[in-house]
C-alpha positions as CSV (number, residue, x, y, z in Angstrom):
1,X,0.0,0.0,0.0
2,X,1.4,3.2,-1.0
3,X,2.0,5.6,2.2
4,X,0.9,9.3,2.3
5,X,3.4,12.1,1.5
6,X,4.1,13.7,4.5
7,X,4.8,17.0,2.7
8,X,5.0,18.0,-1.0
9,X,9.0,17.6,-1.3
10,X,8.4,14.0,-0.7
11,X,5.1,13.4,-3.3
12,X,7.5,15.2,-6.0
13,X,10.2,12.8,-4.9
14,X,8.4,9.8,-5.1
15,X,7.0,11.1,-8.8
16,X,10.3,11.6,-9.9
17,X,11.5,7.8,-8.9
18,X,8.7,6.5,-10.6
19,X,10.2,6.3,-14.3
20,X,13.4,5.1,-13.7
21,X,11.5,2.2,-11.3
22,X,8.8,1.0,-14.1
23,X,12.1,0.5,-16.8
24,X,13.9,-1.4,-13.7
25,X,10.7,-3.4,-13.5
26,X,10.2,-4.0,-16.8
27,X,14.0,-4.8,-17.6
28,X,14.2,-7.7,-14.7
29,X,11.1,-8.8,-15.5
30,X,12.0,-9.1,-19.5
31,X,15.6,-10.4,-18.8
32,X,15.3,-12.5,-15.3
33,X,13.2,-15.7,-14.9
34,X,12.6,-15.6,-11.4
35,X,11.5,-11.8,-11.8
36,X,9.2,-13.0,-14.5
37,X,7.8,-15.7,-12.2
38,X,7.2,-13.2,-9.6
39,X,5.4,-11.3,-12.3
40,X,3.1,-13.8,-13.4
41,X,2.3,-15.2,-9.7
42,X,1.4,-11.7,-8.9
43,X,-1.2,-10.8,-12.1
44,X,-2.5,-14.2,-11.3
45,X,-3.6,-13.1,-8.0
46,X,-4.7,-9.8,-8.7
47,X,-7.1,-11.0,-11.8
48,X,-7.9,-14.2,-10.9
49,X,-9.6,-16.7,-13.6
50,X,-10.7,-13.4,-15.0
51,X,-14.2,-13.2,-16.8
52,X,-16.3,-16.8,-16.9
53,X,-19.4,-16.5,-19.8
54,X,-22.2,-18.1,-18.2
55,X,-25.1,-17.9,-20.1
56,X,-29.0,-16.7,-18.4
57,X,-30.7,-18.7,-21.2
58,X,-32.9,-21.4,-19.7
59,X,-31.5,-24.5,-21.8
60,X,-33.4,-27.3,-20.4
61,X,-36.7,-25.3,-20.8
62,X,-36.4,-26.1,-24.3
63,X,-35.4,-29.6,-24.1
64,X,-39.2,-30.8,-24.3
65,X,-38.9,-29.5,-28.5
């Protein structure tokens, strides 16, 4: 969870870290297997199985045709 800025100095810095951060990410994460695993464990969790179609239609009332 990010934490509150305590005053703007310190928003500004953490604005300023966040470039260089996203292409350290992105490089380990492109070039480091364990990284990557880390990656993929971590969308996993955060979307789940992701959308399931279920359809409303009521099949078996049209099994008697």
């Amino acid at each position: 969870m990010a934490r509150a800025p305590r005053y703007a100095g310190d928003a500004v810095g953490d604005a300023a870290a966040r470039g260089p951060l996203a292409r350290r990410a992105r490089y380990l994460a492109a070039n480091n297997a364990l990284a990557a695993s880390g990656v993929e464990a971590w969308v996993s969790a955060l979307v789940g199985t992701g959308i399931k179609p279920q359809s409303s239609h009521l099949v078996y009332a049209f099994a008697a045709y």
